[in-house]
N, C-alpha and C positions, 0 to 999 in steps of 0.2 A: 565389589566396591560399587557404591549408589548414591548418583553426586544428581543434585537437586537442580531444576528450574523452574520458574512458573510462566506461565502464560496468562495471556487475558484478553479477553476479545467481549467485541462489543456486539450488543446485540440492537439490530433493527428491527423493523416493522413487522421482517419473516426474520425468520432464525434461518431461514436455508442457508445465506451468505455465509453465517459464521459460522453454522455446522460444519460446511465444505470445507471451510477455514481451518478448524479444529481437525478434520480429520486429516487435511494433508500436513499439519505439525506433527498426530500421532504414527502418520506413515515416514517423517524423516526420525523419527526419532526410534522406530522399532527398525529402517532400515540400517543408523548407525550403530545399534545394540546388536543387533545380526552382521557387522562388520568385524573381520576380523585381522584390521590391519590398520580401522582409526582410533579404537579405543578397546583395543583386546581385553579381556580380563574385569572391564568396567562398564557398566549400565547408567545411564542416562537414567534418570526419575524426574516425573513433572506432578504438579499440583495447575487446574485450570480456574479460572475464574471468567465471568462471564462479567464484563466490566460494559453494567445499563447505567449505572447511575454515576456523577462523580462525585457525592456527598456518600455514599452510603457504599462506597468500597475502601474507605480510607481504612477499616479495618482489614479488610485481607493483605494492603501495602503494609500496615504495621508491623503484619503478622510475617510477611516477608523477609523483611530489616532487623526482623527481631533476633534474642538468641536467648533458646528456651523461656519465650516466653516476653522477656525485657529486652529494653533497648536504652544504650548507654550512650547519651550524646560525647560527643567528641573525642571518641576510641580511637586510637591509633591505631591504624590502617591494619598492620601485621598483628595486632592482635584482633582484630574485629573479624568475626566468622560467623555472618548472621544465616535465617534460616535455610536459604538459597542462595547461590551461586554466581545469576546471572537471571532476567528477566526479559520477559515476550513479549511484544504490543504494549499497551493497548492501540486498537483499529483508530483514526482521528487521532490531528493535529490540537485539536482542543481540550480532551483528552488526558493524552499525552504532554502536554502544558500543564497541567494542574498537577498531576501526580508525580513528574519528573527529581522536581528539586528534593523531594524526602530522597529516594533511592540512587540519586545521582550525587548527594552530597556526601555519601561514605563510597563513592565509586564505584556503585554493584553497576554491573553491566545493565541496559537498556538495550535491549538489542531489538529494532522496531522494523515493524512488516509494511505501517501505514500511515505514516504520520510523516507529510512533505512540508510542513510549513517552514521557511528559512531562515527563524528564531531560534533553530532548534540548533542550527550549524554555529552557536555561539559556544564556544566549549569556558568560558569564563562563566557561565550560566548552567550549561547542561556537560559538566567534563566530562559525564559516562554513556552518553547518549551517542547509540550507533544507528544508523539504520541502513536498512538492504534495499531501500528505495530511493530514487531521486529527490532535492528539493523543491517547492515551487521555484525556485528561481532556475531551474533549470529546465522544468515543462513553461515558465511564460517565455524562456528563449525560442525554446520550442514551436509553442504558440505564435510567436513572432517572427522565426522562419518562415512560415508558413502563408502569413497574412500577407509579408513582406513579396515572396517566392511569386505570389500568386497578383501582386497588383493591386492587394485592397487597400484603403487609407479611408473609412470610413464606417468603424465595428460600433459595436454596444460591446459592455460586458456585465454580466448578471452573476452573482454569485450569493451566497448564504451569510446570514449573521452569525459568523464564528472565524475562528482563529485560522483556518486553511483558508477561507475566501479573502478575508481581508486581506492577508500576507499576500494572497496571489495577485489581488486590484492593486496591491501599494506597489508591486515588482514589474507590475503591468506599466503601469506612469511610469514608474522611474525609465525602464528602458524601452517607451516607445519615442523616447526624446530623440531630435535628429534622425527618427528614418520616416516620416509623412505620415505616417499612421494618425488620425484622429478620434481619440475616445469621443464619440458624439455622444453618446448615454452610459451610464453606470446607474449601478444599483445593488443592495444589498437586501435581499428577501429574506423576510421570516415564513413561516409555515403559511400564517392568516394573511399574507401581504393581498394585493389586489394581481392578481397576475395578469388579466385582462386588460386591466391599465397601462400597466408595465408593458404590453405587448405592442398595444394599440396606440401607445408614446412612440416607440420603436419604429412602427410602421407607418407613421406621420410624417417621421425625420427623415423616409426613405432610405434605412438603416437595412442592409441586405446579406451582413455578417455579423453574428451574434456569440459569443464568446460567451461559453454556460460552465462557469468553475463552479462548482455547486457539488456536498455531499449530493447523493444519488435522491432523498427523499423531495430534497428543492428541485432535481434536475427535471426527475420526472413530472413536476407538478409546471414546470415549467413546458415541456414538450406538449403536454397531455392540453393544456391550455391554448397552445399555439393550433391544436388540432382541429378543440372546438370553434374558435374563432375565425378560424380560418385563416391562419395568418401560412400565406403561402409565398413560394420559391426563394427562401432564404438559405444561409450558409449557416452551418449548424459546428459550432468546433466544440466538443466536446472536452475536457479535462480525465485525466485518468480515473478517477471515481465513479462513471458511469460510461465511461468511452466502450464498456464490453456489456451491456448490461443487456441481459437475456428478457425482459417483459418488455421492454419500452418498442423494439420494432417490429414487437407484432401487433400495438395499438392502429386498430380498424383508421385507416384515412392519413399516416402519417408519411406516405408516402407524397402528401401532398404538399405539405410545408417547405419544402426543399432538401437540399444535401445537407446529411451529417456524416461528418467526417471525427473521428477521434484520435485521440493519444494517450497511446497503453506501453506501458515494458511490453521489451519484444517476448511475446508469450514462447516459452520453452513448453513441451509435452515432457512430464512425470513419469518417467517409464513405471510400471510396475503399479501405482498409482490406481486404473481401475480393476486389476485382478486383488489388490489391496481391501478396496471397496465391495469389491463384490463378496468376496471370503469372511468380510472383520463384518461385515451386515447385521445378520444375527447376532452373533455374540455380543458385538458392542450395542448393540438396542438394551439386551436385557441386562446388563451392568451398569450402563448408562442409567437405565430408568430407576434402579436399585438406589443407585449413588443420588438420583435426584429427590428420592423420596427422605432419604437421609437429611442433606442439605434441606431438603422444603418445610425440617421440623426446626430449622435454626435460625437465627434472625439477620442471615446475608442476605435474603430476600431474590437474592437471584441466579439462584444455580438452577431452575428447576427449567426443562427442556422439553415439554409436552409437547411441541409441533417439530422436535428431530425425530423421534420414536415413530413417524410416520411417511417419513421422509424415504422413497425407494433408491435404490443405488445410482439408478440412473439418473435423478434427479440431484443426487449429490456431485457427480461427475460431470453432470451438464452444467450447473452454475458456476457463475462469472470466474474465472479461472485469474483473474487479470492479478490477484494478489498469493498467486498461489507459489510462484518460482522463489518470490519477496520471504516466502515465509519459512521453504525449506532452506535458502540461503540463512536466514538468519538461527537455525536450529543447528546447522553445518557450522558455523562460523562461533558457536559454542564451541560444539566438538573437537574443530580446529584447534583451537586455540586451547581445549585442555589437552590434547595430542602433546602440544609444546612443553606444557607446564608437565604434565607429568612424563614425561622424555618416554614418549612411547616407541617401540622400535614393530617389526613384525610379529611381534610374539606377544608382548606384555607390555605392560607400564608399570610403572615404578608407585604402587600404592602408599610409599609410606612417606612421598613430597605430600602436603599440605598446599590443595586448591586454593589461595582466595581470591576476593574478586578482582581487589585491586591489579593482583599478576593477571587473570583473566584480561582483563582491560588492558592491560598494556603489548600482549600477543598478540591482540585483532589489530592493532593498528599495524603491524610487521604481517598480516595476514596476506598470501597471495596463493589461491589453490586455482584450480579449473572443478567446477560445476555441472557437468550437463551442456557441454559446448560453450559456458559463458565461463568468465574470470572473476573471481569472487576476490576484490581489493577494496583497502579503505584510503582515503586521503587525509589530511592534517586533521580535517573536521571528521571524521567515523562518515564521512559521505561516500555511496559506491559508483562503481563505474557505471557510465549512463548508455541502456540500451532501449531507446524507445521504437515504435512502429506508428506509422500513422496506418490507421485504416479507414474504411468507407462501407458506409453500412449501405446493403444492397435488404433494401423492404418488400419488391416486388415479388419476392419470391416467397414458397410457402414454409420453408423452413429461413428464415431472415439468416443472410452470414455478413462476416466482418472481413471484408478484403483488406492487405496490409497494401497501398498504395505508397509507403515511403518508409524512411529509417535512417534512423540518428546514432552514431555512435561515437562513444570519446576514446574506445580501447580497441584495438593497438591506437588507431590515429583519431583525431577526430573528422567523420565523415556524412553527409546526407546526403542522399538519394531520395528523389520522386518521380515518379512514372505519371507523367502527364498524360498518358494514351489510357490511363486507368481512372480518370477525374469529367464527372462529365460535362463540364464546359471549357476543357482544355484538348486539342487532338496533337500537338505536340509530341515528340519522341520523348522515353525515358532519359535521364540527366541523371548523371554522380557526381556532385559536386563537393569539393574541398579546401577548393582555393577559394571561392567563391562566398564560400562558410566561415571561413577566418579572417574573408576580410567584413563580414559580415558583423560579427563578432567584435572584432574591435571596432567598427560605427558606431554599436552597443554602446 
């Protein structure tokens, strides 16, 4: 039995990001078709899309929704059995806004790896939209622990012309109300903005923490600007989008600028993962490139993958891992949830229940498994449990690392912890704080 999902991911500047992406979906998905107690007897199949444009993939969403071929507006749920199951990403809150409302208004699952904006936690808007990530509203609290924890009441915050940064600047106002924090500068960059300006305003105002919510392409164009300029010993807080990002600390001079500190999910290790990578190497090069040569005669314009085919294992195991725990939960939490529908026991499931999506949807929100030491649960809104880490990027050194210096969690209790002996203008003892955090929270 061969029950459908598709994926979609986006592609950047380098494909490495998404490659890495894609292949740790094709590793949860061959490790639960080799399980023989989540889905005995039945196989997982996906279709991938490489989702660069948002004009010019509305054709693979149609193709999705469809059923052989057509798509009938306003089918009744229990008879509606369109191409696929349940749906992957796409990567971006922006994204993932445009193409939602088609696939979300016959209830096919959304089940997303990257997409935090807190527009999305609308379920009168988006009823089918899950995702395995936090929303901004829950990294600017984040963020706001942090600033709060540490004494500052005098940031900037910079972030990108799209739907993640805005949501995150409007969440940022709303709850810096009553705790001293003062937004002395804000700003929303396009690609061409003036960043030199932007900087050089900052360091006028004697602005000495700098909040950078920015996809990765702005973050870094941000960083890399601070470095020429010389803009030195500021407070760098980073947003999860580049808070792990492998090129940026080893830019010649950046240790000059000051601390960057970030906030990422508490990274989990993928057991299996690079013995995966190293073995599927060859084989998936030459099928890969087969499949892309296919696709490059069609007019989707974007399936074709020339800078993965050169990509070595090591290089796909090194890059940014930070969305990678995000993406095997959301491939798990399919599985799950057809486990339920088709009343799987040790041995078998019951081929001859009829999957649809609408049942699918309604078993994830009852979903509660263990993961890889984490607890894979949804709330009212499909939003999951929150485990983040702060870390501190250590640049001095010749292979650059990310120290976890702190951590937020909401499951069993909610709790934060930061090691002030680990922060370099603090020599304070580490603190676990709880009490502290809830009353925190409701000042909020």
């Amino acid at each position: 039995m061969l029950l459908t999902s598709s994926l979609m991911f986006s592609r950047h500047s380098s494909s490495k990001s998404g490659y890495q992406m894609l292949q740790v979906m094709r590793f949860a998905v061959e490790e639960i078709n080799n399980s023989t107690t989540l889905l005995p007897n039945v196989s997982l199949g996906y279709e991938i899309f490489d989702h660069c444009s948002n004009t010019k993939n509305f054709r693979s969403i149609l193709s999705f929704i469809s059923n052989n071929g057509s798509i009938k507006p306003k089918e009744k749920l229990y008879n509606y059995q369109p191409k696929v199951i349940a749906l992957t990403g796409p990567y971006g809150s922006t994204r993932t806004i445009t193409i939602a409302p088609l696939i979300t208004m016959d209830l096919i699952p959304l089940v997303n790896y990257g997409a935090s904006s807190y527009a999305l936690s609308n379920k009168l808007k988006y009823p089918s939209f899950v995702r395995t990530v936090p929303s901004n509203k829950d990294l600017i609290e984040m963020i706001i622990h942090i600033i709060r924890w540490f004494g500052w009441n005098w940031v900037a915050f910079l972030g990108s012309q799209d739907n993640y940064s805005s949501d995150g600047l409007k969440l940022f106002n709303k709850y810096i109300n009553n705790t001293g924090i003062c937004l002395a500068y804000q700003e929303g960059l396009s690609l061409n903005a003036n960043y030199s300006l932007t900087l050089k305003k900052i360091d006028m105002l004697k602005i000495n923490v700098i909040v950078v919510f920015a996809v990765p392409q702005y973050a870094i164009n941000v960083i890399k600007t601070a470095i020429v300029e010389n803009i030195r010993d500021k407070v760098w807080i980073a947003s999860e989008t580049w808070a792990m990002n492998q090129q940026l600390p080893r830019e010649p001079g950046i240790g000059k600028i000051g601390t960057v500190i970030g906030i990422t999910e508490r990274l989990l290790s993928l057991p299996g993962f690079d013995k995966f990578i190293y073995k599927e190497r060859g084989t998936t090069d030459v099928n890969y490139k087969a499949e892309s040569e296919v696709q490059g005669k069609s007019k989707t314009c974007n399936q074709v993958c020339d800078y993965c085919t050169l990509l070595t294992a090591e290089e796909i195991i090194n890059e940014n891992p930070s969305f990678s725990f995000a993406i095997y939960a959301a491939i798990y939490t399919v599985a799950h949830a057809l486990h339920k529908i088709l009343q799987c026991d040790m041995n078998e499931c019951h081929k001859n229940r009829m999957a649809k999506p609408y049942m699918l949807l309604g078993e994830m929100k009852k979903l509660d498994f263990p993961l890889n030491g984490r607890q894979v649960k949804y709330d009212d809104n499909y939003d999951p449990t929150i485990s983040y880490a702060v870390v501190l990027w250590h640049t001095d050194v010749n292979s650059p690392q990310f120290e976890m210096v702190g951590t937020y969690d909401t499951y069993p209790e909610i709790t934060f912890t930061m090691d002030n002996s680990l922060v370099p203008w603090s020599n304070n003892n580490s603190v676990s704080l709880i009490y502290w955090l809830m009353n925190l929270i409701l000042n909020i």
